[in-house]
C-alpha positions as CSV (number, residue, x, y, z in Angstrom):
1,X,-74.4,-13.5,43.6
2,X,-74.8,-15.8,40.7
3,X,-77.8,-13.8,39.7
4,X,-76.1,-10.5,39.9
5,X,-73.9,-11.7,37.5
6,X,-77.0,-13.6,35.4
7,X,-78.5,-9.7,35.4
8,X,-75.2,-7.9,34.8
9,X,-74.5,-10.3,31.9
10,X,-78.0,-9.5,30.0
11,X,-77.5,-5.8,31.1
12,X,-74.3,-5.5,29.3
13,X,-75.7,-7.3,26.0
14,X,-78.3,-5.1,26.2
15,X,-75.4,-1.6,26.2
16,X,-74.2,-3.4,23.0
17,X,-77.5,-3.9,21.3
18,X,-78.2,0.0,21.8
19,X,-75.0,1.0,20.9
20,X,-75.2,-0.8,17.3
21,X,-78.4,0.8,17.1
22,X,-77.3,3.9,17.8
23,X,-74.6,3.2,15.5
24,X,-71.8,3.6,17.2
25,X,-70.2,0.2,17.7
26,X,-67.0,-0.1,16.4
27,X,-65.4,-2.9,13.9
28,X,-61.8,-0.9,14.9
29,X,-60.1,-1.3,18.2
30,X,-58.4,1.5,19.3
31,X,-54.3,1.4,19.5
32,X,-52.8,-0.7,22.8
33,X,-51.6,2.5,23.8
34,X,-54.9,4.0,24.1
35,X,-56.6,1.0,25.7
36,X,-54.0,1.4,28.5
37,X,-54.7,4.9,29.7
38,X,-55.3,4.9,33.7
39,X,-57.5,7.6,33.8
40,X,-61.3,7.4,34.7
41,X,-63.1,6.3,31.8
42,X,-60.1,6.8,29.5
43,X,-60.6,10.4,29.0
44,X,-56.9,11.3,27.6
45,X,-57.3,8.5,24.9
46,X,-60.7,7.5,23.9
47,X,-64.0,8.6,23.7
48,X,-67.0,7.7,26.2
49,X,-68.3,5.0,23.7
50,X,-64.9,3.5,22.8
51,X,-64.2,2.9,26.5
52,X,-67.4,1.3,26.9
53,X,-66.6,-1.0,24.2
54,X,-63.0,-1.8,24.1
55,X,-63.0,-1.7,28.2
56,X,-66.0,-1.5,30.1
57,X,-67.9,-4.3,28.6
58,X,-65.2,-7.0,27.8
59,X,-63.8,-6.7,31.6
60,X,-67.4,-7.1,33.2
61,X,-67.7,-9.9,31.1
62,X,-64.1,-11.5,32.0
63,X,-65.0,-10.1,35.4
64,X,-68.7,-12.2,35.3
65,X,-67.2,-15.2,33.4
66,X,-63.9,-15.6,36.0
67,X,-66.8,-15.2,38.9
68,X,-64.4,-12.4,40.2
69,X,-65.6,-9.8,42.7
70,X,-67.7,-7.3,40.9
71,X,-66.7,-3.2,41.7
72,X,-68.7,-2.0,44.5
73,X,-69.3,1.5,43.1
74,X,-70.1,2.5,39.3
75,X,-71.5,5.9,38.3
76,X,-71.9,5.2,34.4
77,X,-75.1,6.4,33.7
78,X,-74.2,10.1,35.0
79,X,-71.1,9.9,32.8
80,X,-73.1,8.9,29.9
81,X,-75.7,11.9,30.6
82,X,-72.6,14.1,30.7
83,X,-71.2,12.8,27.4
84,X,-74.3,12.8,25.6
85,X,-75.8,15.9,26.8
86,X,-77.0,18.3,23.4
87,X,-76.2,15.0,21.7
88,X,-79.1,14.7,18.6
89,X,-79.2,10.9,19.4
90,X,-81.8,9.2,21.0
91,X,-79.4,7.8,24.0
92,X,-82.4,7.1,26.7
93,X,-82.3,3.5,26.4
94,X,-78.8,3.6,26.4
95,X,-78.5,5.7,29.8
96,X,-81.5,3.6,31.2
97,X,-79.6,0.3,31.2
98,X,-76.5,1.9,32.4
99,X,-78.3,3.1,35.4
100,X,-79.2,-0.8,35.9
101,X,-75.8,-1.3,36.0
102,X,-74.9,1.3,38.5
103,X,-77.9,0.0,40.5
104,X,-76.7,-3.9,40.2
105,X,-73.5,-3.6,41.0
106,X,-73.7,-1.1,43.9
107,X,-76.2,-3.7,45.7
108,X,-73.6,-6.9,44.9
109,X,-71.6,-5.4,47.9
């Protein structure tokens, strides 16, 4: 396990590294409100990169660093296809490592 968390842990630095190249990291979190949406991916509230950021990313990382057990099913990569689809940025990368993602935590069950 420790080196599904090791891979997990460079996978999600890697997300952030793409997304400030892709410029769109954020220096602004979104309102508490809109952090606290319960729906999938926070549709009502934020958009598909703000979830990633403000969400996704700093509760793998609790998730990794509290050696909690990791979700056993993630389809991010499709989302991210979904989101980004006619998109004029170059988001391969970006998808590629989420699909790593998917892939690493679906075989930590």
């Amino acid at each position: 396990m420790d080196n599904v968390y090791s891979q997990l842990t460079s996978s999600l630095n890697d997300v952030e590294s793409c997304l400030k190249e892709l410029a769109l990291w954020s220096d602004t979190e979104p309102p508490a409100d809109a952090l606290a949406s319960i729906q999938p991916f926070a549709v009502d509230t934020l958009e598909f990169v703000e979830w990633l950021q403000f969400i996704f990313l700093p509760r793998l990382h609790f998730m990794i660093g509290a050696r909690e057990t990791l979700p056993e099913n993630c389809g991010i990569a499709p989302m991210a296809e979904t989101c980004f689809g006619g998109s004029f940025l170059d988001v391969d990368e970006l998808i590629a490592v989420l699909a790593v993602i998917d892939s690493l935590l679906s075989e930590s069950v």
